[in-house]
Each structure stands twice: as structure tokens, then as C-alpha cells.
C-alpha positions in Angstrom: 37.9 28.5 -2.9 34.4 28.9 -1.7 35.9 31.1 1.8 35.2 35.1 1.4 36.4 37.0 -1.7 34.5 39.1 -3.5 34.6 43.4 -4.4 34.5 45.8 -1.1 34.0 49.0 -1.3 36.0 51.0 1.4 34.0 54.2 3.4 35.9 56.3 6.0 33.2 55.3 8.5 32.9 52.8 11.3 29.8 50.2 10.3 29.2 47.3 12.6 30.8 44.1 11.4 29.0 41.4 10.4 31.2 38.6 9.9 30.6 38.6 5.5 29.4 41.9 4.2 30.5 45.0 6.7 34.6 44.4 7.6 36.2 46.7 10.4 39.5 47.4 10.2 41.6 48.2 13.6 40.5 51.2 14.8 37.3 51.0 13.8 37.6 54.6 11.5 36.6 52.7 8.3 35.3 49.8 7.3 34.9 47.6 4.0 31.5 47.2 2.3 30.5 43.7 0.3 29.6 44.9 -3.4 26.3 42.6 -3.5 24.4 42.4 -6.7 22.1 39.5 -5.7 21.3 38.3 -2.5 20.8 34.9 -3.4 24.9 34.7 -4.3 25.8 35.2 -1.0 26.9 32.1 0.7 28.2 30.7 4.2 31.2 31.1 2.2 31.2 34.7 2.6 30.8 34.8 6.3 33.7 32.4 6.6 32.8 29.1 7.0 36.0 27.1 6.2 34.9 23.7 4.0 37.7 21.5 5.5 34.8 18.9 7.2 36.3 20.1 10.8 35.9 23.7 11.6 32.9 24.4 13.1 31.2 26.5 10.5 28.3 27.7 12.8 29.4 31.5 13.9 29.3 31.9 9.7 25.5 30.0 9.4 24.6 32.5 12.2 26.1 35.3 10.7 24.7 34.5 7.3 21.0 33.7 9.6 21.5 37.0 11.3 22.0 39.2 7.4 19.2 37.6 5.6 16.8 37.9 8.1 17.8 41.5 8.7 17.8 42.2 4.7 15.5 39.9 3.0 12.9 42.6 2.7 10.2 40.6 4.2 9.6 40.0 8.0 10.5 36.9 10.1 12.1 35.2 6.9 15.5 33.8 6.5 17.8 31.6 4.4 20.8 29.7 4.6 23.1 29.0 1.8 25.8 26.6 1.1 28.5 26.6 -1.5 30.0 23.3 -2.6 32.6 21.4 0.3 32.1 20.0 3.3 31.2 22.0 6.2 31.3 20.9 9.7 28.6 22.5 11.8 27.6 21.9 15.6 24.4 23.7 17.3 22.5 26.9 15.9 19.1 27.5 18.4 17.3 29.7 16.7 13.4 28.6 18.5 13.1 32.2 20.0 12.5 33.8 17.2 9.3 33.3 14.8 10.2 32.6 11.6 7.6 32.7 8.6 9.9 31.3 6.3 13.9 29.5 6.5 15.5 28.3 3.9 18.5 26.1 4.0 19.7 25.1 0.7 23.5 23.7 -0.9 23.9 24.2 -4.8 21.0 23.2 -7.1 21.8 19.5 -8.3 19.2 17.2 -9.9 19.2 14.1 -8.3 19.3 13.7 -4.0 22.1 11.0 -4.6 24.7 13.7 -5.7 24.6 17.0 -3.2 27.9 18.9 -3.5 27.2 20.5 -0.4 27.8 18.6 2.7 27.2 19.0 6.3 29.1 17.3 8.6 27.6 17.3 12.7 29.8 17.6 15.1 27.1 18.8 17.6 27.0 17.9 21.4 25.1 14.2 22.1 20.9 15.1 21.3 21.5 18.0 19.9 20.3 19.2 16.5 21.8 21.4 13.9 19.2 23.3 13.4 16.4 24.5 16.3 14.1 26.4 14.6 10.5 27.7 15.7 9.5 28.1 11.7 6.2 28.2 10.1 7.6 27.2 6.3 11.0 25.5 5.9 12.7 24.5 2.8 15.6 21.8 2.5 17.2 20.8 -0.5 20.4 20.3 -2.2 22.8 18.5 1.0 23.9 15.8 2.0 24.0 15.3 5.5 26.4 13.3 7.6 26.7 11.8 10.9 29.2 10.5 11.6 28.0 7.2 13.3 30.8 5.3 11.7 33.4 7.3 13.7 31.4 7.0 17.3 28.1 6.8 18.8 26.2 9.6 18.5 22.7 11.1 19.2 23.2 14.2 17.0 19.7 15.3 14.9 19.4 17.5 11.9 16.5 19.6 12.7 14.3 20.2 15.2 11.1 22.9 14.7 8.6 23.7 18.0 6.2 26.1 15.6 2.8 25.2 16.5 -0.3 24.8 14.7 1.0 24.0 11.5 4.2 23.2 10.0 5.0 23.2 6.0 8.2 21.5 5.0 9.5 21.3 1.2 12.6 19.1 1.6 14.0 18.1 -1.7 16.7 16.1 -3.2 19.1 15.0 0.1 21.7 12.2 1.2 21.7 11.3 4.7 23.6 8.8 6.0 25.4 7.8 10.0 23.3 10.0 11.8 22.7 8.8 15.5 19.6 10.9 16.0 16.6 12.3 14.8 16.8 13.5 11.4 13.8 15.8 11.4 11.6 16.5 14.3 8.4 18.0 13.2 5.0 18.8 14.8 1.8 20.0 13.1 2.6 19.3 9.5 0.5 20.6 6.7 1.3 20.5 2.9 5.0 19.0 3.8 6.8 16.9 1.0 10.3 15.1 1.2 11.3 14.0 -2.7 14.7 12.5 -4.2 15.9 11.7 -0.8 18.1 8.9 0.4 19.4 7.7 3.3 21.5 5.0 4.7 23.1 3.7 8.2 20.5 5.9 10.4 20.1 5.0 14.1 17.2 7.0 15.2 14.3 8.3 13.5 14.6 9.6 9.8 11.0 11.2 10.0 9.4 12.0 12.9 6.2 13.6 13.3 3.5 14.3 16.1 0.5 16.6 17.1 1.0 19.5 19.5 -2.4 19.0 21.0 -2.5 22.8 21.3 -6.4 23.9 19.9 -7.6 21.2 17.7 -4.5 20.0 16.5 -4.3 16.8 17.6 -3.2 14.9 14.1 -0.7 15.9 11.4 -2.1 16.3 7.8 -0.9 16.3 4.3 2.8 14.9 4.2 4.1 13.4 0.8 7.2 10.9 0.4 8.1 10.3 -2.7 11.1 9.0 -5.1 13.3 8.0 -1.7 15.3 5.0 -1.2 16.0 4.1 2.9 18.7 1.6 3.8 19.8 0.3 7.1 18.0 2.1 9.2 18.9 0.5 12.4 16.9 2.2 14.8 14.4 0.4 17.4 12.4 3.3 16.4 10.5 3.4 13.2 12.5 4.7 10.3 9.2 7.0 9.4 7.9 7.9 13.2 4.5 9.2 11.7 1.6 7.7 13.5 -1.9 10.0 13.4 -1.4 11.5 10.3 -4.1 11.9 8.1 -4.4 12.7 4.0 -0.8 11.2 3.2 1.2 9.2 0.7 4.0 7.4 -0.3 4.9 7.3 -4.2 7.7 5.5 -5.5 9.7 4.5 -2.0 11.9 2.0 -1.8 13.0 0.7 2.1 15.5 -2.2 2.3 17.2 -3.5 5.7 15.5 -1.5 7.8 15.2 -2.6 11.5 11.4 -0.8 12.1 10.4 0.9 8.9 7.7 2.6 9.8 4.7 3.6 12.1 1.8 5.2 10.2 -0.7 3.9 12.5 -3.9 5.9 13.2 -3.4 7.5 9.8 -4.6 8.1 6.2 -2.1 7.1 4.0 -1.7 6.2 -0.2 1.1 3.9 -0.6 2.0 3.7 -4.8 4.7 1.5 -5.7 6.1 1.0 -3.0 8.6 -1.9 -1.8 10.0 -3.1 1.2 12.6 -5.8 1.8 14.4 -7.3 4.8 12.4 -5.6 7.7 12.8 -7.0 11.4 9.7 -5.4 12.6 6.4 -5.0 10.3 5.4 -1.7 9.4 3.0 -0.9 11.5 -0.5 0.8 9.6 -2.8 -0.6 12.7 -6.5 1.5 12.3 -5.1 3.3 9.3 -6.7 4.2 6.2 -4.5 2.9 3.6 -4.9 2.2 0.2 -1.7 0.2 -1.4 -1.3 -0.5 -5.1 1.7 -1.7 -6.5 3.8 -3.0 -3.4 6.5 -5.2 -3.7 7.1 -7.2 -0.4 10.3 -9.1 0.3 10.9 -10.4 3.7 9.1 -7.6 5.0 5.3 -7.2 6.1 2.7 -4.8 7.4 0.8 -5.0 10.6 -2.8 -4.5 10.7 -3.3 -5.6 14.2 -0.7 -4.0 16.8 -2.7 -4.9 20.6 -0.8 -2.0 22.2 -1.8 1.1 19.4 -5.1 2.7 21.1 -7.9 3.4 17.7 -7.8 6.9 17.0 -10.1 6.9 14.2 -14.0 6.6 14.1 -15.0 3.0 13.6 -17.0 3.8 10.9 -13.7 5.2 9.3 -11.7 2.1 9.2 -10.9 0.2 5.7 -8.4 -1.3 3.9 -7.2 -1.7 0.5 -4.6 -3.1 -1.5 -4.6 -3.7 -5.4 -2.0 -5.5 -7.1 -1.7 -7.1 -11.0 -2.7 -10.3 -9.6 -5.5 -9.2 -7.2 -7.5 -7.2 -5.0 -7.7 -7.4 -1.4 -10.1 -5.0 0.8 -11.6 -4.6 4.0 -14.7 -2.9 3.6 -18.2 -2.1 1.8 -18.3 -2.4 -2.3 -21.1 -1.4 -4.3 -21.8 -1.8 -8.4 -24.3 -0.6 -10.6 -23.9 -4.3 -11.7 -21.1 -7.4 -12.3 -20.4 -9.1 -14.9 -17.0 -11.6 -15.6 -14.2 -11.4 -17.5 -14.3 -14.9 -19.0 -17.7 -15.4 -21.2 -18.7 -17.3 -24.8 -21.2 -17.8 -26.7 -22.8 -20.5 -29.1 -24.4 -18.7 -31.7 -24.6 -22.4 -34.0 -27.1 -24.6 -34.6 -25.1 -27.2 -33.2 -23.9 -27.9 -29.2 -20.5 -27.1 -28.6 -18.0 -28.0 -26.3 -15.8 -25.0 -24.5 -12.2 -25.6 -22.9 -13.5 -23.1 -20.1 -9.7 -23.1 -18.1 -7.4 -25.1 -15.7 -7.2 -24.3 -11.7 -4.5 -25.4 -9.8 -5.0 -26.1 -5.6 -2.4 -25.5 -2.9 -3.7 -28.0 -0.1 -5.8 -31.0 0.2 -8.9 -29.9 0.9 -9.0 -26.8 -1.2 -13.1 -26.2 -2.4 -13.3 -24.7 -5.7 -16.9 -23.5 -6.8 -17.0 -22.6 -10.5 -20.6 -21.3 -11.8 -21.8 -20.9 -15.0 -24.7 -17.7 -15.5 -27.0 -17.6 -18.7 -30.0 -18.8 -20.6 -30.2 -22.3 -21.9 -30.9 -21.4 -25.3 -33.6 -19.7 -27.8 -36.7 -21.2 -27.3 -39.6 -20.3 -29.4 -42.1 -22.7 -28.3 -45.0 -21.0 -25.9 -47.0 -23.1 -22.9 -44.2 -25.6 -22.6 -44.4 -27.2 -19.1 -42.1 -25.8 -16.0 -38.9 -27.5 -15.8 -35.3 -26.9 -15.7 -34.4 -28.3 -18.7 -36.2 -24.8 -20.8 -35.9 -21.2 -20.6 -39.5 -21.2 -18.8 -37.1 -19.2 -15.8 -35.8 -16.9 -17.8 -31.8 -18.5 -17.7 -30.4 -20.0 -14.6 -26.9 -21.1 -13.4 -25.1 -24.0 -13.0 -22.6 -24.5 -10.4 -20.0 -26.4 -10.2 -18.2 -28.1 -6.7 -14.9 -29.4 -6.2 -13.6 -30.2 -3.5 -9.4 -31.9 -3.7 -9.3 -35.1 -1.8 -6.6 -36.3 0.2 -3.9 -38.1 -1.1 -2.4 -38.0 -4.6 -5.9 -39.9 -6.3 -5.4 -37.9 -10.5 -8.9 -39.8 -11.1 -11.7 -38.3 -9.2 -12.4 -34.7 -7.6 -14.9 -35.2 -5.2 -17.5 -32.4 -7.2 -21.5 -32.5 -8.2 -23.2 -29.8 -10.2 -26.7 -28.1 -9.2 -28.4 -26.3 -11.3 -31.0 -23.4 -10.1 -33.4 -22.2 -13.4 -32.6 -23.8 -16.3 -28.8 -24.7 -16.4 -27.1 -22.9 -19.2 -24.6 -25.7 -19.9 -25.5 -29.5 -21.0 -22.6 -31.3 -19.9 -19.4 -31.3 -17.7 -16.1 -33.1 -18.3 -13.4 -32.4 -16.0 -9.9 -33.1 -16.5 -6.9 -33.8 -13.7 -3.5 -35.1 -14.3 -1.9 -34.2 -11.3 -3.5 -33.9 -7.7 -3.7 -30.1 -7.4 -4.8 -29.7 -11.2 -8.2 -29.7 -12.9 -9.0 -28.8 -16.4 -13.1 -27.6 -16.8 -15.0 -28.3 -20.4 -18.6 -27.9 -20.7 -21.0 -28.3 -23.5 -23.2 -25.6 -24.6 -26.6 -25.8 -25.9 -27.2 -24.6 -29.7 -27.7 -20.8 -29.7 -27.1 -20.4 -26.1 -26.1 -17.0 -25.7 -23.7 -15.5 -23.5 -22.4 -17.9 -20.6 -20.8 -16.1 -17.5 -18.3 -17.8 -15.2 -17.6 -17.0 -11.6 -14.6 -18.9 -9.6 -14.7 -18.5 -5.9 -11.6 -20.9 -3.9 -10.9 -21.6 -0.5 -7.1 -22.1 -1.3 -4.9 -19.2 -0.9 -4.9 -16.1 -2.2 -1.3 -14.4 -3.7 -2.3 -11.8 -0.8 -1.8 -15.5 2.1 1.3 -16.9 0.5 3.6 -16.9 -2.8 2.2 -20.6 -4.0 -1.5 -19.8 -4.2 -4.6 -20.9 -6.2 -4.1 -20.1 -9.9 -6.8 -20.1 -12.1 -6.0 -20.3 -16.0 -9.2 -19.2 -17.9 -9.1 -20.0 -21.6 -12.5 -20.2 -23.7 -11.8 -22.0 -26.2 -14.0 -23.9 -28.4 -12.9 -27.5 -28.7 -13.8 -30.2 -31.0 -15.9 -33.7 -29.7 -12.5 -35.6 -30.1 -10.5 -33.8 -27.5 -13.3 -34.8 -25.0 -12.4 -38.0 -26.1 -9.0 -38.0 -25.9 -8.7 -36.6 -22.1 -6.1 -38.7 -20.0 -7.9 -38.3 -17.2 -11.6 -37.5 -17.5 -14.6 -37.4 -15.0 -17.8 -36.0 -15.1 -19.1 -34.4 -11.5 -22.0 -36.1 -10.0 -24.9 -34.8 -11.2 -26.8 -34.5 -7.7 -27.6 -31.1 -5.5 -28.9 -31.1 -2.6 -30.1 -28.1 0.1 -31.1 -28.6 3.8 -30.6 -27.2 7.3 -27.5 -27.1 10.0 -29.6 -30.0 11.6 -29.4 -32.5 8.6 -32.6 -31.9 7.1 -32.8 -31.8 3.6 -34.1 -32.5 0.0 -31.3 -33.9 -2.5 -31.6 -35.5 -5.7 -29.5 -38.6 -6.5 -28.0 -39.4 -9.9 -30.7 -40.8 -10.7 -33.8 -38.4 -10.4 -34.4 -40.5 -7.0 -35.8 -37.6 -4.6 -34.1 -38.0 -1.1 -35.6 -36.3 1.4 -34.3 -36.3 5.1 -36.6 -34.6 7.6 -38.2 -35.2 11.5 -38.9 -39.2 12.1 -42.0 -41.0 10.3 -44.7 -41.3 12.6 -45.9 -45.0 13.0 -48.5 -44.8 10.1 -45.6 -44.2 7.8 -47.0 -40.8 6.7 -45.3 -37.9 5.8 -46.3 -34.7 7.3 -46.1 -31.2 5.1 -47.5 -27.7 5.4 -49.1 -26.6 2.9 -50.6 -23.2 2.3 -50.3 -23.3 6.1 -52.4 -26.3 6.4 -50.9 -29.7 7.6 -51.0 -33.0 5.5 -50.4 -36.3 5.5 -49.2 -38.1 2.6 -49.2 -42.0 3.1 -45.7 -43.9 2.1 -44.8 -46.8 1.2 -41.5 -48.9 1.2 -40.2 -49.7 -1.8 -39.0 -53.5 -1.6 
């Protein structure tokens, strides 16, 4: 099965023999002639490649090399096929020879877990399979083994020294105990591996860089997608890609993986992506990366590597990552204009009170600033006098500090409110029945109109660490009672303040008092202010 066969037509002529479609008999005075219908039927098979996973079945890939690029009726293009078993090959150096097109494909399956066509190397230590000097190559359809599990081995897959650009389509393969370099490539352009899957590697799975020859000096345009890499043992990275530009990962999955990857100095996509149970981070130092959807387990990226040398403009760098629970980015943004995701409104004729949402703090110390954006409420009345208790400013905003004491104290946040315009809320109740958690109620005015809110935190972010701040917003409109009823309530200090590095200030206490904390009193106890450039003196006096 699967070794020669087929219909041969017999001429009394000699023809050269050509190992699958021209026999020779003895003598040489006629010779059998391969009935061929399609090309593409023709397999390694019919040049005698025995699938026993022990004969070397490279004098039938060469064979079948040598007839398809002598007969595919274009120039400089070959293929490779290979029927269903398991074929061991050793060494086929093609590199002399400028190809514009291989092909190396098994039967067509569906999915790069099942290949019914296997390779099995048996190549001399850091050799490859396949040295090739090919513009386009295609992959697809094999599963290709290593043989690491028997004894140490350097072998590689595929090695191509084409210059000046590279295009690989690999598609749907199992690779697994290989001791060297999988695929050794150089000045990619529009190459894509999909459905492929690999596990026990000990050297590079992917490895790509620039020739340097003209201007190329960076590979381009290389898609990974719907692959799943385990155990990759390797000190080198599992994906050896560094200085490659317009690239992306989409649906990978890498687990125990020594090094996973170097994509440093690149331009890279990662979409649902995850990584689990890396030694060494994956290194995307001065790259361009966008990531969304990444699932991290044991396993991180490096941003920072000392010893990679920036090969992108400095006005190129940026990072971004975008996940369900956040949004991370290193870099400029820019809106047409903001607004917030938690907002109500008071259209009654009564104040209300508004359950605004519960925060929860990793860390004594934590500083949680909460501000409340909107106009006070409707009011009609014309010449009244500036102050911040109208609309006279056109709205204002109220905001909110808390800051978590030390200790385990459930009774009082240290937290004051300022207000700047005219605050859009009336009141503050606050309540905490554990250290780290703080429930926010405010009161709004009668018809007050939409009321933003904006949290900003200095506890951790889901992006620092898996216990982070956690902010619950709600919006619900409660009734006077549950105000009431809190367990724990406390109402911020209503106080703000504003001054300089040096300590100098103007604060309000609780109490209206101004405090104001400036240079020391000259001996006539007045106070000296500019005003409209000109300098003053206003006498003081102490208040027994």
C-alpha cells in the first residue's frame, strides 16, 4: 500500500529512468511509461518511498523534486507530495537552485492534530530536512517527528536562504521531539502558520531574521493563528521572531514552555492569546503590541529586557492591552469628549438620596478619589449673589477623598469633600463594615440633572496583581431610612484646602473658619497681599 503501482505503458525504446514514472528494464531496449492522468496524484509513493518509519525515503522526495519541477509547466516550481504512513527522511539540499514556488504537502485533513502523513528525521546532527532557496513555500497536512525521545538530536525541518522576501503558507501540522530548528526563515512577507501544534521541542519552533541585504533589515507580515505549543524546552525562544513588523497572534495557546517567545523590536497583535507556566517572560521589549484578550497563568511579558538594543523610532513606541476588566496603555489618547458610565438624575421636586456603589482597597494606605460632575439644580432666579451653593458657575464638581487608615478602624476613612463651582450633590454618607470596604450615598438636590462620577485609586490595578481594587457601581435610589439604618456610617469632613509644596495655603475648616498659612506676620500683625499687582496691608487681630 501507498509503494508504486499504478498502469505503465510499455514502448520498445530506452527513456531515462526516473525512479516513478520512466522504468528501464535490463538492457535498456524498452522501458515502462507511468499512465498519469493528474499530476497532483502522483505521490512519493510512486518513486518508492517505503512508509515503514525507517527507510530513508529521500532518493524518492528527490526523485519526486526532480519530476515536478521538470513537468509542472511553470519555471522554478516544485511540489512534494505524501501519501498516508510514516516516512523516514534524512537530508535533501536543494539551496542551489531558485525556486519560485515548493510545495510540500501529506493528504488534506482538517484539523493540524490529525496528519496521516508523517515524517520521521533521521538526518545527520544540524541538519534539516529540507534546504531550500524558495521564494513561496507551502506546508500543510504532516506531522513531523523528531525523535528527541529516542536520543539527542539537533535535526531541523526546514531551512530557506531566499533573500529579500520570503512567503510561507504552513497549514494544519503536528510537530513534536524535534532537537532543532523547526523552520529557519529570513525576509518573511505575507507568511501564515494555522492549526499547528507542537509539543516536546528543544530548539526554536519559529525562527525568523533579516538578511540585511538592500533595505531588508526587518521581517514583515507573519500570522500565527489557532496553534497550541507545549513543552518547548529550548533556552531559545519557542517563536525566535525579534524585528518583525505588521504581525499577529490570533487564538494561540503556549503552556510549559521554557522561553516562549522573542518578538522584541516588533509590531505585533496578540488576540486571545494565553500563556501558562513560562520560565522566562516573553520578551516584547520596544515592541509595538496591542494585546486583548490574554490569559496569563504563571507566565508574563517583558517590557524592559537591558540587553535588547531599541530598533524602533522613539516616537514609535506604545503599548496596549485591553482586557473585560480594563485597559492598560502606554501612550497618547485623545477624545472628542468623556463622559462615565455610572450617571443619575433627580428629575423630582424633592432631594433624593442615591446608593452611588461600594469600593473595596487592597492595602492600607490605598487613596480613593470619587468626583461627582453636574449642575446643582434648576434655578430660575436672576442676580442671585456668587456663591457655591447656586448654579451662578454654571455646575461644578464635588470630589470626594479617601484615604484607608492603618489598622483594622470599620468607623472612620480618613476623607473630606471639596467642592469647585457649585457642588452638584448636598450630602455624603459613607458606609464601611470591613477595613478595605466603603459603601458611597449622596443626596441630590431637587431637579438636579445629570450627575457624573469619576473613580480614580491608588490601589492595584487587575493589570499589578490578581486581588486588586474593585469598584461596584450601583445607582440606586434609596429611601431616607436606609441612611438611617447604616451600621457603620460617617460623613467625610467637609473641609478642602489648596496650597504650595512649601506649606502655603488657604483651607477651610468645618466650620467656614478660613485658615490661611502663608510667609511670617511682620511685627504690626498685618497681612501682606497683592492685589491688581499692588501690595496691601490688611491689619489682624487675635481672636482671644
Amino acid at each position: 500500500k501507498g509503494i508504486g503501482g499504478g498502469w505503465f505503458v510499455g514502448s520498445l525504446t530506452a527513456a531515462a529512468d526516473d525512479g516513478g514514472t520512466i522504468a528501464n528494464t535490463a538492457g535498456k531496449v524498452y522501458h515502462w511509461r507511468r499512465q498519469i492522468n493528474n499530476l497532483a496524484e502522483l505521490t512519493i509513493g510512486d518513486f518508492g518511498a517505503v512508509p515503514d518509519g525507517k527507510t530513508d525515503s529521500i532518493a524518492a522526495i528527490t526523485a519526486m523534486y526532480n519530476f515536478t519541477f521538470k513537468h509542472s509547466g511553470e519555471d522554478y516550481k516544485a511540489w512534494i507530495t505524501l501519501p498516508e504512513g510514516n516516512y523516514a527522511v534524512s537530508s535533501l539540499n536543494i539551496s542551489s537552485v531558485y525556486l519560485r514556488m515548493l510545495r510540500i504537502n501529506g493528504p488534506t485533513v482538517s484539523y493540524g492534530y490529525s496528519p496521516v502523513a508523517k515524517l520521521t528525521l533521521i538526518g545527520d546532527e544540524g541538519s534539516f530536512v529540507f534546504n531550500t532557496n524558495a521564494r513561496r513555500t507551502e506546508v500543510s497536512c504532516l506531522e513531523i517527528y523528531g525523535q528527541y525521545d529516542i536520543a539527542k538530536n539537533t535535526r531541523g525541518f526546514m531551512t530557506n536562504k531566499c533573500p529579500e522576501g520570503q512567503y510561507y503558507q504552513c497549514d494544519r501540522l503536528y510537530i513534536s521531539q524535534t532537537g532543532g530548528i523547526v523552520f529557519n526563515m529570513i525576509d518573511t512577507l505575507d507568511t501564515k502558520f494555522n492549526s499547528f501544534y507542537t509539543s516536546y521541542t528543544y530548539d526554536s519552533i519559529l525562527k525568523g531574521r533579516p538578511s540585511y541585504q538592500k533595505s531588508w533589515n526587518h521581517l514583515t507580515a507573519i500570522e500565527l493563528s489557532n496553534f497550541n505549543v507545549q513543552e518547548s524546552r529550548s533556552t531559545t525562544p519557542a517563536f525566535d521572531l525579534p524585528r518583525a513588523t505588521q504581525c499577529c497572534i490570533y487564538n494561540g495557546w503556549m503552556e510549559k514552555c521554557n522561553y516562549p517567545m522573542d518578538i522584541s523590536n516588533g509590531e505585533w497583535t496578540l488576540d486571545v492569546f494565553s500563556m501558562e507556566g513560562a520560565t522566562v517572560p516573553a520578551d516584547i521589549t520596544y515592541t509595538k503590541a496591542i494585546l486583548r484578550h490574554i490569559n496569563l497563568q504563571n507566565a508574563t511579558f517583558n517590557r524592559n529586557n537591558a540587553t535588547v538594543v531599541r530598533y524602533l523610532g522613539g516616537y514609535d513606541m506604545g503599548y496596549r492591552r485591553e482586557e473585560a476588566f480594563g485597559t492598560t496603555l502606554a501612550g497618547s489618547m485623545a477624545a472628542n469628549w468623556y463622559s462615565s458610565n455610572l450617571r443619575f438624575n433627580n428629575k423630582t421636586e424633592a432631594p433624593v438620596w442615591v446608593y452611588v456603589g461600594d469600593y473595596a482597597t487592597t492595602a492600607e494606605s490605598d487613596q480613593v478619589t470619587v468626583r461627582f460632575l453636574g449642575a446643582r439644580s434648576e434655578n430660575p432666579a436672576a442676580g442671585i449673589p456668587l456663591d457655591n451653593q447656586s448654579n451662578s458657575f454654571g455646575g461644578g464638581e464635588a470630589i470626594l477623598r479617601m484615604r484607608r487608615m492603618k489598622g483594622n478602624d470599620t468607623v472612620k476613612p480618613v476623607g473630606a469633600v471639596e467642592v469647585r463651582g457649585s457642588s452638584p450633590v448636598t450630602d455624603i454618607r459613607l458606609n464601611r463594615p470591613y477595613a478595605n470596604n466603603v459603601s458611597i450615598y449622596v443626596k441630590l438636590p431637587a431637579n438636579s440633572g445629570y450627575v457624573h462620577v469619576q473613580v480614580e485609586s491608588t490601589t492595584d490595578s487587575r493589570f499589578h496583581g490578581g486581588t486588586c481594587f474593585l469598584w461596584t457601581p450601583r445607582g440606586d435610589v434609596v429611601a431616607q431610612t436606609v441612611i438611617d439604618k447604616l451600621d457603620y456610617p460617617w460623613t467625610p469632613v467637609d473641609a478642602a484646602a489648596f496650597g504650595t509644596l512649601s506649606g502655603h495655603g488657604i483651607a477651610f475648616d468645618t466650620d467656614g473658619t478660613l485658615v490661611l498659612t502663608t510667609k511670617t506676620l511682620l511685627k504690626d500683625n498685618k497681612l501682606r497681599v497683592r492685589i491688581n499687582g499692588v501690595n496691601y496691608r490688611i491689619p489682624l487681630e487675635i481672636d482671644a
